[in-house]
N, CA, C and O atoms as CSV, one atom per row, in Angstrom:
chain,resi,resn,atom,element,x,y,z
A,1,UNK,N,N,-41.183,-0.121,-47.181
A,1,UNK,CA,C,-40.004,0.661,-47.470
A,1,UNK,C,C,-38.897,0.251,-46.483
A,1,UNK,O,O,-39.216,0.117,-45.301
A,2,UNK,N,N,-37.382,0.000,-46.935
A,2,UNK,CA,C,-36.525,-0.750,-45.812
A,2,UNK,C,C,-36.079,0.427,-45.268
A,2,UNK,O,O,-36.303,1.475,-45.874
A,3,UNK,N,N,-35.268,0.433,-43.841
A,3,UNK,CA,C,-34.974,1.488,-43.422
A,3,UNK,C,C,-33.527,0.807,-42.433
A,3,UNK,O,O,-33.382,-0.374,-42.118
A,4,UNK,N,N,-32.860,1.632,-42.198
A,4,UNK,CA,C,-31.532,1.496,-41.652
A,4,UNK,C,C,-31.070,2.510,-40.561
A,4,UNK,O,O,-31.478,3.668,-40.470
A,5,UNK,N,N,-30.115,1.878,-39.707
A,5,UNK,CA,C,-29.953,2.802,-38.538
A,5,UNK,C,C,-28.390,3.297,-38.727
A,5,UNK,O,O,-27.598,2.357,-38.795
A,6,UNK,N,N,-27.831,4.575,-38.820
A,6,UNK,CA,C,-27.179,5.139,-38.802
A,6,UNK,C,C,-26.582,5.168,-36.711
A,6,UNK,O,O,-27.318,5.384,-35.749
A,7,UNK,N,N,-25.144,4.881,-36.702
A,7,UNK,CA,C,-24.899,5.291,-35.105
A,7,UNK,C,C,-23.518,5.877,-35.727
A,7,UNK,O,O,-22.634,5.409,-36.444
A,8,UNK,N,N,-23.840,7.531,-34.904
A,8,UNK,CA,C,-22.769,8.478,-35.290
A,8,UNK,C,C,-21.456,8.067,-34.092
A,8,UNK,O,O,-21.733,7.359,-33.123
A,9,UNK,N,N,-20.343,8.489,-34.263
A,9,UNK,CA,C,-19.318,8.551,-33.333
A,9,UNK,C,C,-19.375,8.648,-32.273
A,9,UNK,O,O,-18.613,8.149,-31.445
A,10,UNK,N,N,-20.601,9.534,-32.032
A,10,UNK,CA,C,-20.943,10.082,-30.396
A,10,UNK,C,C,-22.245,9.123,-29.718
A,10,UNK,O,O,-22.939,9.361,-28.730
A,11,UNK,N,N,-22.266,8.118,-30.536
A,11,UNK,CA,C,-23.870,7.122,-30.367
A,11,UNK,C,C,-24.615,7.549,-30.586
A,11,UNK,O,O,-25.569,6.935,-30.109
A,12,UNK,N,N,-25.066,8.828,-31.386
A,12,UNK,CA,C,-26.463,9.161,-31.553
A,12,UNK,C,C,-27.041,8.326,-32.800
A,12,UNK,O,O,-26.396,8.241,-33.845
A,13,UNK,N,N,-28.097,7.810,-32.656
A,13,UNK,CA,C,-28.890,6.715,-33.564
A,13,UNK,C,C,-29.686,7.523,-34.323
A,13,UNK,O,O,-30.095,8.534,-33.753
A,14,UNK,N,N,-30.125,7.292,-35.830
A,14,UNK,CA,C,-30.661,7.908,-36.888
A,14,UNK,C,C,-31.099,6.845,-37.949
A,14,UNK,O,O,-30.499,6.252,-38.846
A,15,UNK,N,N,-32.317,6.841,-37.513
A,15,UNK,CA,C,-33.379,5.476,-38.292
A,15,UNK,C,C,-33.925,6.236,-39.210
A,15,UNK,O,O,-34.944,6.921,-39.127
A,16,UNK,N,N,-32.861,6.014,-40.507
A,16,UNK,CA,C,-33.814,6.592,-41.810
A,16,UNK,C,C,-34.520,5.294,-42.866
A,16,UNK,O,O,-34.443,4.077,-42.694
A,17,UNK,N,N,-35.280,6.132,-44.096
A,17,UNK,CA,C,-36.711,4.734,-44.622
A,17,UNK,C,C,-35.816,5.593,-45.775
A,17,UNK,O,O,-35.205,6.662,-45.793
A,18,UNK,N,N,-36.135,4.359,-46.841
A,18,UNK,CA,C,-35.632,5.006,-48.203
A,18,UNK,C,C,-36.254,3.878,-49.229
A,18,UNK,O,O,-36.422,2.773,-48.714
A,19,UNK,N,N,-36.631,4.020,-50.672
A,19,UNK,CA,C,-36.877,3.017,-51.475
A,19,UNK,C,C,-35.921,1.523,-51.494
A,19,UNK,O,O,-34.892,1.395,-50.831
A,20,UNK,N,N,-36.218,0.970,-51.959
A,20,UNK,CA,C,-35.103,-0.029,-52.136
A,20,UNK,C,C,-34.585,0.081,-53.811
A,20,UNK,O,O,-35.164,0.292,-54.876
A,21,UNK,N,N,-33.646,-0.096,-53.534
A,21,UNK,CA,C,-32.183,0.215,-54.930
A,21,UNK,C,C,-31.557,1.794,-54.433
A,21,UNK,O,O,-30.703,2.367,-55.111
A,22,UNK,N,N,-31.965,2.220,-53.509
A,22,UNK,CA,C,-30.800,3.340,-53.091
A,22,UNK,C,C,-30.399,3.297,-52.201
A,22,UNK,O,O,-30.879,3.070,-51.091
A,23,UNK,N,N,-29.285,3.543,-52.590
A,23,UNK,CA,C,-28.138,3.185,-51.544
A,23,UNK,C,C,-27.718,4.095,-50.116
A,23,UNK,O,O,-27.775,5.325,-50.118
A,24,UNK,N,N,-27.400,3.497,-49.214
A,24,UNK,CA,C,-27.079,4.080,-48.052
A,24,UNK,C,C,-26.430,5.762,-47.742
A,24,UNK,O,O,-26.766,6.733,-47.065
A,25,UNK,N,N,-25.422,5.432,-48.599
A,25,UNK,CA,C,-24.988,6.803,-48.947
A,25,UNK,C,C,-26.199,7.805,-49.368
A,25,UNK,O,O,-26.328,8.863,-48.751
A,26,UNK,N,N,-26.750,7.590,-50.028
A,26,UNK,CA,C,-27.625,8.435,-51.580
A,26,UNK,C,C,-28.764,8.957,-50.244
A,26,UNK,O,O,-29.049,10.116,-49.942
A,27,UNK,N,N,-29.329,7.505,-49.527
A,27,UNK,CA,C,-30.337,7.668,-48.516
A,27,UNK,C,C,-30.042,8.846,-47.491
A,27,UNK,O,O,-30.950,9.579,-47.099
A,28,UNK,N,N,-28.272,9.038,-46.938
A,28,UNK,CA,C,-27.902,9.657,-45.481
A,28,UNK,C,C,-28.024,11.140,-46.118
A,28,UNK,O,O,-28.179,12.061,-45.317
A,29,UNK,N,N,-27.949,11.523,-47.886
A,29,UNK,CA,C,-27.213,12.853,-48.296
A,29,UNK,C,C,-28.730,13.419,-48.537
A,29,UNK,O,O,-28.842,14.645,-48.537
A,30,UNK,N,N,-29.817,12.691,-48.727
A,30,UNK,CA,C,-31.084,13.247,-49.082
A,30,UNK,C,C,-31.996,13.430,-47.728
A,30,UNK,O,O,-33.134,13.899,-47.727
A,31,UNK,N,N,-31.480,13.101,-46.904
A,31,UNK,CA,C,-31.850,13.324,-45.559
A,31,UNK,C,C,-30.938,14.142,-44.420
A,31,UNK,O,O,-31.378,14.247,-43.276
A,32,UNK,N,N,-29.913,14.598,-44.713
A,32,UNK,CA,C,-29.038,15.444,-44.339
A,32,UNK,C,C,-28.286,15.114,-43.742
A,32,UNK,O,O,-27.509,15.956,-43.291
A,33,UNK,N,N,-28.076,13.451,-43.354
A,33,UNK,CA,C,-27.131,13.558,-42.352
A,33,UNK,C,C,-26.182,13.360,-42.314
A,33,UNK,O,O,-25.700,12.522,-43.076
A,34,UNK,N,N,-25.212,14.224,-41.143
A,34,UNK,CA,C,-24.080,14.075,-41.214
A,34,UNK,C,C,-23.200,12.964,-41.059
A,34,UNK,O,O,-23.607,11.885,-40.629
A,35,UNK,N,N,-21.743,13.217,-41.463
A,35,UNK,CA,C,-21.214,12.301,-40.690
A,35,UNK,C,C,-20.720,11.158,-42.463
A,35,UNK,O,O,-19.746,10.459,-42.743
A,36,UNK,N,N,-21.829,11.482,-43.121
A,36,UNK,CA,C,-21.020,10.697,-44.694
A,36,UNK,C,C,-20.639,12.035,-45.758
A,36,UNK,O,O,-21.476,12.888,-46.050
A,37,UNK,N,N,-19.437,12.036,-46.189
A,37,UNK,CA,C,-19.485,13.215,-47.519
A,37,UNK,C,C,-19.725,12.838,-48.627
A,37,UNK,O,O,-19.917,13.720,-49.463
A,38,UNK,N,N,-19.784,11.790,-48.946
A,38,UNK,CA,C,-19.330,11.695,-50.406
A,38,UNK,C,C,-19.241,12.667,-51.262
A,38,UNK,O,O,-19.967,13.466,-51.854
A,39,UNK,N,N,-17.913,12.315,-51.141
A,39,UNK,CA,C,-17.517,13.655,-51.880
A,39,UNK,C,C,-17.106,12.969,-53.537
A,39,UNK,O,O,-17.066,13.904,-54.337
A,40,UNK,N,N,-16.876,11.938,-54.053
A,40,UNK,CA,C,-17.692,11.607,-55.116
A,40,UNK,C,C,-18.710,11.265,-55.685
A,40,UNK,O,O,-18.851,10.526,-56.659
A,41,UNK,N,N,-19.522,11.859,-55.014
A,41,UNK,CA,C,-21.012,11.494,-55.307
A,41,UNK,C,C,-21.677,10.327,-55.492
A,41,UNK,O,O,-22.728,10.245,-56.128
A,42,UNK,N,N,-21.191,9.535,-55.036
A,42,UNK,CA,C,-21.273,7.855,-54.877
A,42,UNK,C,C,-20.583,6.708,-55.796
A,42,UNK,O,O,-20.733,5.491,-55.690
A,43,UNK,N,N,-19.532,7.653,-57.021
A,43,UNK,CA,C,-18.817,7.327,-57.834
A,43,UNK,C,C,-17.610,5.807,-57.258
A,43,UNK,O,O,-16.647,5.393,-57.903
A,44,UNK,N,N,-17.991,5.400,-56.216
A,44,UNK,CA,C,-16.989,4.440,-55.459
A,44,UNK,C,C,-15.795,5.146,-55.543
A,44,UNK,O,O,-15.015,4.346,-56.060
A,45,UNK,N,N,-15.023,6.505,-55.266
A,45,UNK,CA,C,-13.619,6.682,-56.064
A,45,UNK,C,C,-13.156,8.194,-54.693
A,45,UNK,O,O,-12.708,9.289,-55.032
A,46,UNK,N,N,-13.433,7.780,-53.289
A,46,UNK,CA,C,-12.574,8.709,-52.423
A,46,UNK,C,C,-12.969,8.188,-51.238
A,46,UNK,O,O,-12.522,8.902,-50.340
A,47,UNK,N,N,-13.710,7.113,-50.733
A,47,UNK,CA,C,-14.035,6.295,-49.614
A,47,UNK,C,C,-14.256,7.347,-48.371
A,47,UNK,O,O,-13.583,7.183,-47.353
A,48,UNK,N,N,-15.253,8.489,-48.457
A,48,UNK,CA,C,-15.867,9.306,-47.982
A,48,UNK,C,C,-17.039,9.252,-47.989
A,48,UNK,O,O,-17.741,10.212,-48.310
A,49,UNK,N,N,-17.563,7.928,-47.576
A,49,UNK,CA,C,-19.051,7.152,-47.089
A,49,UNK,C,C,-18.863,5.800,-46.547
A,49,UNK,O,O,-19.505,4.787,-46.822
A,50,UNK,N,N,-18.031,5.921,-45.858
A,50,UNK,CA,C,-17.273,4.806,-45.146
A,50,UNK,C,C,-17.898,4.422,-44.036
A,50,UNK,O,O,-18.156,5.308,-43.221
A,51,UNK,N,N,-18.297,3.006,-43.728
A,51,UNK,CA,C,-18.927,3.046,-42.371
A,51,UNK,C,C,-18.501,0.994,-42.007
A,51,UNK,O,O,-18.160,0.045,-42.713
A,52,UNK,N,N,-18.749,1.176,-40.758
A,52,UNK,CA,C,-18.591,0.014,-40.562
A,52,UNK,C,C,-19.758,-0.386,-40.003
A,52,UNK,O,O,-20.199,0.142,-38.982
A,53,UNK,N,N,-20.546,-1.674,-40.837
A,53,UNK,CA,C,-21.577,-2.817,-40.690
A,53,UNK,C,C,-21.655,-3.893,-39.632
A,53,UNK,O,O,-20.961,-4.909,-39.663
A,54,UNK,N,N,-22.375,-3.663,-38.872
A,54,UNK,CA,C,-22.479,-4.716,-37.728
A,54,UNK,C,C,-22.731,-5.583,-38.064
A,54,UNK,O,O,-23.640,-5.870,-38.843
A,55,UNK,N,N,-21.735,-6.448,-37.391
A,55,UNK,CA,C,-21.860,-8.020,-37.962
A,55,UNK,C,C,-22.403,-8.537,-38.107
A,55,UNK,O,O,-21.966,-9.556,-38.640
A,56,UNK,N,N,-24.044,-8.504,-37.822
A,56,UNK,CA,C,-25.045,-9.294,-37.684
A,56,UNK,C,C,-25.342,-9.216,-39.099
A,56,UNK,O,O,-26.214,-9.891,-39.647
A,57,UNK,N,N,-24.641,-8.428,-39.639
A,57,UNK,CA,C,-25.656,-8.399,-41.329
A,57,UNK,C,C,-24.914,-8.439,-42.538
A,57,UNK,O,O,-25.378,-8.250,-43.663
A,58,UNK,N,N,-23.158,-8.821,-42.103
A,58,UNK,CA,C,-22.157,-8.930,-42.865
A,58,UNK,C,C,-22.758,-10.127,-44.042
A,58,UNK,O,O,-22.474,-10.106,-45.239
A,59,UNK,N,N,-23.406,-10.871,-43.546
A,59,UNK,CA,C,-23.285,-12.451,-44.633
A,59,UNK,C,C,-24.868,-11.589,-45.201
A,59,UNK,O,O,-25.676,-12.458,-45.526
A,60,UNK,N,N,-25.355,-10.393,-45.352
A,60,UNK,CA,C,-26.817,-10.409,-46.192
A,60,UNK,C,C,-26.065,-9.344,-47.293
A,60,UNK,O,O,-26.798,-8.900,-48.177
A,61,UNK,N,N,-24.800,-8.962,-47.283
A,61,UNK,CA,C,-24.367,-8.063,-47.642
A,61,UNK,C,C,-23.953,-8.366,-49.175
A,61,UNK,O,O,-23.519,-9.516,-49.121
A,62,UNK,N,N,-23.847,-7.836,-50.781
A,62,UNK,CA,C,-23.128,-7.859,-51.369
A,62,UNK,C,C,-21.777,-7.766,-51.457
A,62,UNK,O,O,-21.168,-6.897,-50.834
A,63,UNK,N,N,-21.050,-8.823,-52.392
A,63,UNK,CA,C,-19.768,-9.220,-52.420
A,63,UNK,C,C,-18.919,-7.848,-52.630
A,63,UNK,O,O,-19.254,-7.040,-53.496
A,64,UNK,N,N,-18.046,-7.683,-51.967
A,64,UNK,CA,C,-17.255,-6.240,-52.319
A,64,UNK,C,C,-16.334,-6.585,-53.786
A,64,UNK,O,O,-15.832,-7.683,-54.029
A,65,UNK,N,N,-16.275,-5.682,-54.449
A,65,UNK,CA,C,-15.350,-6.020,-55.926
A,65,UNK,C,C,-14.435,-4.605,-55.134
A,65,UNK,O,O,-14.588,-3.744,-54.268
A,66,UNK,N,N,-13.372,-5.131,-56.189
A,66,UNK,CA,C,-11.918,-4.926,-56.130
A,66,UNK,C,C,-12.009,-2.936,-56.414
A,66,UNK,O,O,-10.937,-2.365,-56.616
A,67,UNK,N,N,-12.687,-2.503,-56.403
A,67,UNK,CA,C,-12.458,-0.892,-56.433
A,67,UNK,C,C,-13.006,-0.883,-55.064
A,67,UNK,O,O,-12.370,-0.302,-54.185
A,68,UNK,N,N,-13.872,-1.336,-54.854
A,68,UNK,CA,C,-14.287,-1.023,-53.565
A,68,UNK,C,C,-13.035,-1.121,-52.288
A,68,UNK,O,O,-12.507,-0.485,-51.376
A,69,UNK,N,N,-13.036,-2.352,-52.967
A,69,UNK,CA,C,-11.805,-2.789,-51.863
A,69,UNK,C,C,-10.536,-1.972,-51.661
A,69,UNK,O,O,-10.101,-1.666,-50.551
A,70,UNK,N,N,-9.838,-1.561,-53.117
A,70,UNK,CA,C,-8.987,-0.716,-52.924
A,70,UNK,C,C,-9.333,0.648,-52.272
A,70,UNK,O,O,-8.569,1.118,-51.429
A,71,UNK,N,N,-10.684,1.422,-52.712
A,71,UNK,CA,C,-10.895,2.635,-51.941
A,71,UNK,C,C,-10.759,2.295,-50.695
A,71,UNK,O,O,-10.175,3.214,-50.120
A,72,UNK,N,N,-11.026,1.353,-49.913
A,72,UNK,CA,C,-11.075,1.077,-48.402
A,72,UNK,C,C,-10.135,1.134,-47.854
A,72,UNK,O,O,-10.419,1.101,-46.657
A,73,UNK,N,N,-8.866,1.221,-48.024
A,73,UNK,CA,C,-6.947,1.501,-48.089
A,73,UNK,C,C,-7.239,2.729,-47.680
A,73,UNK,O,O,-7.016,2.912,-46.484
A,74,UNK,N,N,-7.818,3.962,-48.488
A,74,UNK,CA,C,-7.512,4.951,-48.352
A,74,UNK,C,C,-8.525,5.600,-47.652
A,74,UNK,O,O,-8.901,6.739,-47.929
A,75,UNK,N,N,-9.034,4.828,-46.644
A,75,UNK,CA,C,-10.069,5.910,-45.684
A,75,UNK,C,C,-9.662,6.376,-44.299
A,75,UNK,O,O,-8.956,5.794,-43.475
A,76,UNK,N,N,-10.283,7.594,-44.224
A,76,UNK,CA,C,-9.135,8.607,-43.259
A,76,UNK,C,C,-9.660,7.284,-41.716
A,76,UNK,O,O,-8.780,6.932,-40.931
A,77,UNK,N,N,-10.458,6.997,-41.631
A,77,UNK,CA,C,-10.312,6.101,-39.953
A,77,UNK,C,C,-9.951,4.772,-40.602
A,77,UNK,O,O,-10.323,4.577,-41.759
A,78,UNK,N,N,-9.218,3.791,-39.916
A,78,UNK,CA,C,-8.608,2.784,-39.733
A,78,UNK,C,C,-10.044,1.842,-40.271
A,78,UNK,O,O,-11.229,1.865,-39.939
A,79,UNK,N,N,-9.193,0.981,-41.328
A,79,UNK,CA,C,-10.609,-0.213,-42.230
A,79,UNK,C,C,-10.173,-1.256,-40.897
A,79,UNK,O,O,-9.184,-1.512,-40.210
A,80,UNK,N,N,-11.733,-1.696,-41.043
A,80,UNK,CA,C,-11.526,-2.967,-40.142
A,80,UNK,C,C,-12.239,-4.117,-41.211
A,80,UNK,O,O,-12.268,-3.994,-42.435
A,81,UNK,N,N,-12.655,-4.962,-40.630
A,81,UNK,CA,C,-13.098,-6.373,-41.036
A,81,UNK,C,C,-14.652,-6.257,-41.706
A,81,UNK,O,O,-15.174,-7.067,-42.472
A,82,UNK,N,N,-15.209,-5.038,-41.196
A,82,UNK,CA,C,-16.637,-4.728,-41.210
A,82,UNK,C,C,-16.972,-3.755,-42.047
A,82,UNK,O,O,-18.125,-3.471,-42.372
A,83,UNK,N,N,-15.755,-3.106,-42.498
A,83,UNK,CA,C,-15.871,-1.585,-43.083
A,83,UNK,C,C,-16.179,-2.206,-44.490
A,83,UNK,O,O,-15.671,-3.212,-44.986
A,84,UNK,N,N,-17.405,-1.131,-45.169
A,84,UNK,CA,C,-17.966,-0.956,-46.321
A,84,UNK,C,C,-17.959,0.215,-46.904
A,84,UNK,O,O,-17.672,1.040,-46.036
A,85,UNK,N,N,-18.183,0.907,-48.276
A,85,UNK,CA,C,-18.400,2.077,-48.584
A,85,UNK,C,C,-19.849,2.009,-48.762
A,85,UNK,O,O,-20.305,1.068,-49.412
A,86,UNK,N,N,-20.958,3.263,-48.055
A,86,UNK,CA,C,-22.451,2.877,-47.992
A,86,UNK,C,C,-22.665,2.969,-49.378
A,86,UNK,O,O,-23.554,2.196,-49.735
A,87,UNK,N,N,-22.003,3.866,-50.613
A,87,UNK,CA,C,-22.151,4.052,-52.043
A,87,UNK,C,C,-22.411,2.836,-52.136
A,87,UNK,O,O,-23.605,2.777,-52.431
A,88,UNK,N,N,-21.886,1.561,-52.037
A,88,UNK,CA,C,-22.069,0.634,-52.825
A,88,UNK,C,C,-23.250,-0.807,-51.735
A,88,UNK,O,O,-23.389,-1.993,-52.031
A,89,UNK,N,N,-23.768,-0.176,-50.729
A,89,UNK,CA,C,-24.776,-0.659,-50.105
A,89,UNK,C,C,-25.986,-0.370,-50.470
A,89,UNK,O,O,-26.388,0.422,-49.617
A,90,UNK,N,N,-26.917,-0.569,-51.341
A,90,UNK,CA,C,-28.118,-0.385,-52.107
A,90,UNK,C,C,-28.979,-1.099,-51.093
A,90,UNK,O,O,-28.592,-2.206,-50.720
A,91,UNK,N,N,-30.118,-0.594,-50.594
A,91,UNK,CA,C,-31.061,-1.126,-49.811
A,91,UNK,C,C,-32.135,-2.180,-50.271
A,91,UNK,O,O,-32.534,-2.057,-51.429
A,92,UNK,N,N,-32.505,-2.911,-49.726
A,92,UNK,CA,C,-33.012,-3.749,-50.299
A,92,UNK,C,C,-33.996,-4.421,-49.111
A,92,UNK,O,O,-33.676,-4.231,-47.938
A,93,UNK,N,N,-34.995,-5.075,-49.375
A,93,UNK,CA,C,-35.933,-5.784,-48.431
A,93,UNK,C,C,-34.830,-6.856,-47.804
A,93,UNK,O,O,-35.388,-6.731,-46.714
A,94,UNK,N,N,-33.940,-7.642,-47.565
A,94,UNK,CA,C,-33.533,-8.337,-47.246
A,94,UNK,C,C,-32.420,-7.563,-46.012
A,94,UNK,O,O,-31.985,-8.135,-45.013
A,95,UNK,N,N,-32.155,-6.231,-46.395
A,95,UNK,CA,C,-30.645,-5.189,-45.644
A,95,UNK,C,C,-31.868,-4.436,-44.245
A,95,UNK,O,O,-31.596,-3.813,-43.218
A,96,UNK,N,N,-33.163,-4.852,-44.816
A,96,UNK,CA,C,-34.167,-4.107,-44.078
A,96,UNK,C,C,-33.915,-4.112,-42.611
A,96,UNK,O,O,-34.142,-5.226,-42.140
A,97,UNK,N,N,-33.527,-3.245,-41.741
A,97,UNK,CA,C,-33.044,-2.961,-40.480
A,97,UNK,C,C,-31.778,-2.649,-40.444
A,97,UNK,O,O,-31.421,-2.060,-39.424
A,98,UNK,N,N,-30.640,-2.953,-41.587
A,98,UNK,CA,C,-29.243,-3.386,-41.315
A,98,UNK,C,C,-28.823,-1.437,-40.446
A,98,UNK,O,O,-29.497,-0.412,-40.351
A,99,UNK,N,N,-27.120,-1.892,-39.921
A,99,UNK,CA,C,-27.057,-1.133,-38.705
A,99,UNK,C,C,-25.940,-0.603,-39.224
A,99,UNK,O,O,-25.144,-1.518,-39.438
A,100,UNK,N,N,-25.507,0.432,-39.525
A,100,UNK,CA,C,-23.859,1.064,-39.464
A,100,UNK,C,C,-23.570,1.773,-39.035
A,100,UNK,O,O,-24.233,2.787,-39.250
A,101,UNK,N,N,-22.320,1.921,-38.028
A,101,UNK,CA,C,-21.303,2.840,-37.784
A,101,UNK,C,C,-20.657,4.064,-38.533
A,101,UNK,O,O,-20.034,3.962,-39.589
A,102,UNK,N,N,-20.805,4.821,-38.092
A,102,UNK,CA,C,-20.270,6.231,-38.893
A,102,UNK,C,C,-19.098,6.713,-38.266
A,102,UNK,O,O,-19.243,7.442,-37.285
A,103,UNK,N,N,-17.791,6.390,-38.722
A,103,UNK,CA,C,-16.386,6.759,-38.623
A,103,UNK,C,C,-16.247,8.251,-37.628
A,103,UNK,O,O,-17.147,9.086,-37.716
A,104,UNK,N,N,-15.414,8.418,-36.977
A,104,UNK,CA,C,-15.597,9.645,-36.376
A,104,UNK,C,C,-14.992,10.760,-37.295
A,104,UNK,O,O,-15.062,11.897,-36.827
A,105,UNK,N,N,-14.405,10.621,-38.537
A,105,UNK,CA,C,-14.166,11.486,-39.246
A,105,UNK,C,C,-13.874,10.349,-40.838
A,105,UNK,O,O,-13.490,9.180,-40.897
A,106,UNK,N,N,-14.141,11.032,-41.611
A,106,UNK,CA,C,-13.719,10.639,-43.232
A,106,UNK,C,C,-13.223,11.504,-44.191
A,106,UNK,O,O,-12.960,11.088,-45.320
């Protein structure tokens, strides 16, 4: 089962396990944690599961398409180079360990 490390604003680390084909988001809301809303329910459409991906795992990552990209404009902390929406990060044996940052607010 792949599993991923969540680091909140304040550095606290949160190593959750989830099937593979669900996505990061889907994984943080069925495990409670804070810090993602999606508040479209993973609909890609309010960039309120916003996190930024440590680089080490940018090139294992799926290609971002153009909604994604535009939601990323409108997320309340500043997009950087790394920023993803976790909605559209689906876990997979290959993402197995991958690391993200959780915005200090979204």
């Amino acid at each position: 089962m792949p599993h991923f490390i969540c680091v909140a604003a304040d550095g606290t680390r949160t190593e959750l396990e989830t099937d593979s084909g669900v996505s990061i988001m889907q994984a943080a809301l069925m495990k409670g944690l804070p810090g993602i809303n999606a508040d479209c329910g993973g609909a890609c459409q309010c960039a309120t599961c916003h996190v930024y991906v440590d680089d080490a795992w940018l090139s294992k990552l799926p290609a971002m398409d153009d909604t994604e990209d535009a939601m990323l404009d409108s997320a309340a902390e500043p997009r950087q180079a790394n920023s993803r929406l976790s909605c559209c990060l689906a876990m997979n044996a290959e993402l197995d360990g991958i690391v993200v940052q959780l915005p200090a607010k979204q």
